[in-house]
Structures are given as C-alpha cells and as structure tokens.
C-alpha positions as CSV (number, residue, x, y, z in Angstrom):
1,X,0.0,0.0,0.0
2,X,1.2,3.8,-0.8
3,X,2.4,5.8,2.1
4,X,1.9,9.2,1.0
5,X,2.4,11.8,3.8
6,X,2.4,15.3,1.8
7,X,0.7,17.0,4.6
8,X,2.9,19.2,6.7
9,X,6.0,18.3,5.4
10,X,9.2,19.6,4.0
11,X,10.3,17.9,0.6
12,X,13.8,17.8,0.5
13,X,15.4,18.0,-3.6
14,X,19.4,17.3,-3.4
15,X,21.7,15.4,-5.4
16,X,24.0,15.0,-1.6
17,X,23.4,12.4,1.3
18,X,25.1,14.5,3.6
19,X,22.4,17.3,2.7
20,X,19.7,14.4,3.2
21,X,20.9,12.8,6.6
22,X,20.6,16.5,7.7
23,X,17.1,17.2,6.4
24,X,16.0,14.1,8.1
25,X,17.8,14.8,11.5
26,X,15.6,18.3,11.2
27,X,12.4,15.9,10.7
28,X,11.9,16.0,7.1
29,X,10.1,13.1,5.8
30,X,10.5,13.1,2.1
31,X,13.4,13.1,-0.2
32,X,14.3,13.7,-3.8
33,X,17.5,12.3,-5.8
34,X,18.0,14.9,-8.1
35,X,21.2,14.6,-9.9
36,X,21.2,16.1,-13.7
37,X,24.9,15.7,-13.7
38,X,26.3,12.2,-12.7
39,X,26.5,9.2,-14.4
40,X,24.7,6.2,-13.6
41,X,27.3,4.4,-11.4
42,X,27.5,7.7,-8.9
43,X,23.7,7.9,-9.0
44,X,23.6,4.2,-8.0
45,X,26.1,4.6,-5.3
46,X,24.2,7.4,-3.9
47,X,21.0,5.1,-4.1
48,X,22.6,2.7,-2.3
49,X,23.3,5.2,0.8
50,X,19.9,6.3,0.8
51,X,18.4,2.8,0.7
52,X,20.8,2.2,3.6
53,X,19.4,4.5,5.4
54,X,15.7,3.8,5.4
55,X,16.8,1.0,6.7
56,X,17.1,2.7,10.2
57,X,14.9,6.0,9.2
58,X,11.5,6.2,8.1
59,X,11.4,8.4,5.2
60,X,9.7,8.6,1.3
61,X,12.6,8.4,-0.9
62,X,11.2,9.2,-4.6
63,X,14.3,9.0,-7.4
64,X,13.9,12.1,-10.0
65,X,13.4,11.3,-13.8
66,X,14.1,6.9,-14.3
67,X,11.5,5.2,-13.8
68,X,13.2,1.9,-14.5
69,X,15.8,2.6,-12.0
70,X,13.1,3.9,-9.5
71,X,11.6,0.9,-9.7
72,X,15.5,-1.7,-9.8
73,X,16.3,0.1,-6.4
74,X,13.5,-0.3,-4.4
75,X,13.1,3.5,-4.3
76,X,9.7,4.3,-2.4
77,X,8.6,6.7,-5.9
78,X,9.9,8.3,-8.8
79,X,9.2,12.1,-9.7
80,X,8.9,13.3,-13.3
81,X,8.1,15.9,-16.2
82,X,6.1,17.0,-18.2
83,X,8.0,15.2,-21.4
84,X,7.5,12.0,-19.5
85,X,4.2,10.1,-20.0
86,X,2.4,9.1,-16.6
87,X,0.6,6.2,-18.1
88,X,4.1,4.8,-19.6
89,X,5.6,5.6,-15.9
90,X,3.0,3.3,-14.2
91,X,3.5,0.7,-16.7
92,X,7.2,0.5,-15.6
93,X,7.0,1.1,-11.9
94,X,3.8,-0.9,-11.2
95,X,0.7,0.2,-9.1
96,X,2.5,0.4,-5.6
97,X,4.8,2.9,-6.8
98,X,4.2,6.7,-5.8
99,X,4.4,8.9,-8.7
100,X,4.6,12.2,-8.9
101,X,4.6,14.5,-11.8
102,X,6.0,18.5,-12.5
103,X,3.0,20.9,-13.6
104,X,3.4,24.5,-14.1
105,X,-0.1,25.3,-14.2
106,X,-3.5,24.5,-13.6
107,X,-4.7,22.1,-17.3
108,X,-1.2,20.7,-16.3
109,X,-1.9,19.6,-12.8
110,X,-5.9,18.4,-14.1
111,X,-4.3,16.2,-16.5
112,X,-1.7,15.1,-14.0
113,X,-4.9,13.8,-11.8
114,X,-6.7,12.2,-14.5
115,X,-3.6,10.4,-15.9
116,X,-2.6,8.3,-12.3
117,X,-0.2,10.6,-10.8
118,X,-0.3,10.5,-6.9
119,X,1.0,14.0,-6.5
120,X,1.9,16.9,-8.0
121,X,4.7,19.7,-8.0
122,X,3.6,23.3,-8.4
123,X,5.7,25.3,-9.5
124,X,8.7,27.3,-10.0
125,X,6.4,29.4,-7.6
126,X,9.6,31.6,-7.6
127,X,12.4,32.3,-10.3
128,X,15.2,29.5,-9.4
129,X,18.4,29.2,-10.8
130,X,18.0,25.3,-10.6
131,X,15.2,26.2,-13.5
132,X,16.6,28.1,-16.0
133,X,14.6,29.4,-18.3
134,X,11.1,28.5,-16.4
135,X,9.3,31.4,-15.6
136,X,8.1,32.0,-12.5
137,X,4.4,30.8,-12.0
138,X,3.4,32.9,-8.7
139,X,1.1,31.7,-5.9
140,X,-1.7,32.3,-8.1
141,X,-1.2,28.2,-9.5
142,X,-0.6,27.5,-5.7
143,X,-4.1,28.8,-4.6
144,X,-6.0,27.2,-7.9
145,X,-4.0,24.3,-7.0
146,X,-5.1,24.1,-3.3
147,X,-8.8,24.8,-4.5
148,X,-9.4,22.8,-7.2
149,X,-7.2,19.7,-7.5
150,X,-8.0,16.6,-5.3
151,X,-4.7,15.3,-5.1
152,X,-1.5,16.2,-3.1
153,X,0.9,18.7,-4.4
154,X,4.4,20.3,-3.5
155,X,5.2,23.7,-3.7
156,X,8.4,24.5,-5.2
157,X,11.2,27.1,-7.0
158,X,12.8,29.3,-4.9
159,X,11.3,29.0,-1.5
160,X,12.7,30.0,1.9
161,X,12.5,31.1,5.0
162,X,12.0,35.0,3.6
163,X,8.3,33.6,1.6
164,X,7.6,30.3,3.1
165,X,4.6,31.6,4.9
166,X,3.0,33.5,1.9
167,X,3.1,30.1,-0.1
168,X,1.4,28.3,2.9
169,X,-1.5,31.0,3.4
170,X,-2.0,29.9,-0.5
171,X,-2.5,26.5,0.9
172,X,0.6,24.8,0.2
173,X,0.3,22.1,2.7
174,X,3.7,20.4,1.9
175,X,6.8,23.0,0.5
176,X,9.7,21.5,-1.5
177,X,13.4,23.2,-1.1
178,X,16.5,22.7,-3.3
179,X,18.7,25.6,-2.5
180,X,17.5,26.4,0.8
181,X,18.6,23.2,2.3
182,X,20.5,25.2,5.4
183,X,17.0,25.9,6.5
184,X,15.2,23.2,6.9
185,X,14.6,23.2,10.6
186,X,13.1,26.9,11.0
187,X,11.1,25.6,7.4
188,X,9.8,22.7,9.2
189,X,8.8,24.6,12.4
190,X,6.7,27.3,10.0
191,X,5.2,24.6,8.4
192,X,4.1,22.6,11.3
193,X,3.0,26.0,13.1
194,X,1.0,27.0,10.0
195,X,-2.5,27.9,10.7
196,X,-4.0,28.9,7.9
C-alpha cells in the first residue's frame, strides 16, 4: 500500500546524502535524488546510501526522472516531467509505486490527476536558478492548486524562510526546497506552526 504523507512536510530536492541525513535529523520526511549531472554508477552509489538509510529511518525516498531505475532500487517513488508520459511511468514502476509528476499550471496539474499521478509539483512558484529558463508561476497556481485539485501537491522554486509563509497561506500544505537546504529546521517549524 502507498504511504503518502504530503501534509505538513518539508520535501527535501538534493543530489547529496550528507544534505539528506541533515534534512532528516531536522524531521523531514520526504526526499528527492535529483542529480542532472552524474553518471549512472555515482547515481547508484548514492542510491545505495539512501536505501541504507531507510533501513534505520523512516522516510519517502522518490528518485527524480528513471522510472526503470526507480523501480531496480527499491526507491519508495519516482518524480517526473512534463515530457515523460504518466501512463508509460506506471506501466514500468507498477501500481505500488508513488508517482509524482511537474505541472506549471492549472490544465497541467488536471491532466496530472486524470492520468494516475499521486502528487503533484507546483511550481517554479519563484524564479530559481536550478530552472533556467522556467518562468516563475506565482502563488496564483498554488491557490487554484489548493482549490481545485484533489490530489497532493508540493510547492516549489525558490522557496525559503524570507516567503515560506505566503506560499502556505496559498494553501501549500507540503513545500519542496533545493537551494535552501540550510534551513530546513526553522522551514519545518513554519510549516508545522501553519494555521491557515
């Protein structure tokens, strides 16, 4: 059976176990592999350490972009874009698998739903470097989001500690951080505190 938490939690996005062990000590319960730049023997070796460590931590570990590795390591999901077919994903990773899927707006995120996905991203909400070229899609997609799809979603692009709450009084109930990774504690605490 699918454990999907995605309420009041902190998504963790890193391509570093050492920046993972730490996001976990600060009570994150989700993590992303996301590395665009390695090859696949560093990717698995980095697997392998975060397999290692659910073995004495309870976390979601979801694998960015192979769904045929994903599903080889025993990761818990595998997150991935809009050039990659849901349908096709499920096919590879089997019904158990969490999937989650990128959507930059609104038709995006419907279609996500009606496709299989089991969550969402939302996002860049702000302009990231990590996506170049993506313009920022504002809270607006993060209220519409909140209203209208029934499905779990993940904020994400450029959030911190400076704009964290706006993006949770848009009803972000689960935030995603790449870059802000040194802040994942006082993140956690806003989110856990949020009361709107």
């Amino acid at each position: 059976m699918k454990k999907i938490p995605f309420t009041n939690d902190l998504y963790i996005v890193s391509d570093s176990v050492h920046i993972i062990k730490r996001a976990l000590d600060d009570g994150s319960k989700i993590v992303q592999l996301r590395d665009k730049t390695a090859d696949e023997g560093k990717i698995l070796e980095t697997v392998r350490q975060i397999i290692d460590l659910k073995k004495v931590r309870d976390f979601i570990f979801i694998l960015n972009d192979d769904p045929v590795l994903a599903s080889r390591v025993g990761a818990d999901g595998v997150h991935i874009g809009q050039d990659t077919s849901t349908v096709e994903t499920r096919t590879i990773v089997g019904p158990s698998m969490i999937i989650g899927k990128t959507t930059h707006n609104l038709a995006q995120g419907e279609a996500a739903v009606i496709e299989g996905a089991d969550y969402i991203s939302v996002g860049p909400v702000y302009a990231t470097p990590t996506k170049p070229g993506r313009p920022a899609v504002g809270l607006g997609y993060v209220r519409e989001a909140a209203q209208y799809l029934e499905i779990p979603f993940v904020a994400i692009g450029g959030i911190n500690l400076s704009n964290i709450d706006e993006v949770l009084k848009a009803g972000a109930k689960t935030v995603a951080v790449v870059r802000a990774h040194n802040e994942t504690a006082e993140l956690l605490e806003r989110i856990k505190g949020a009361s709107w």
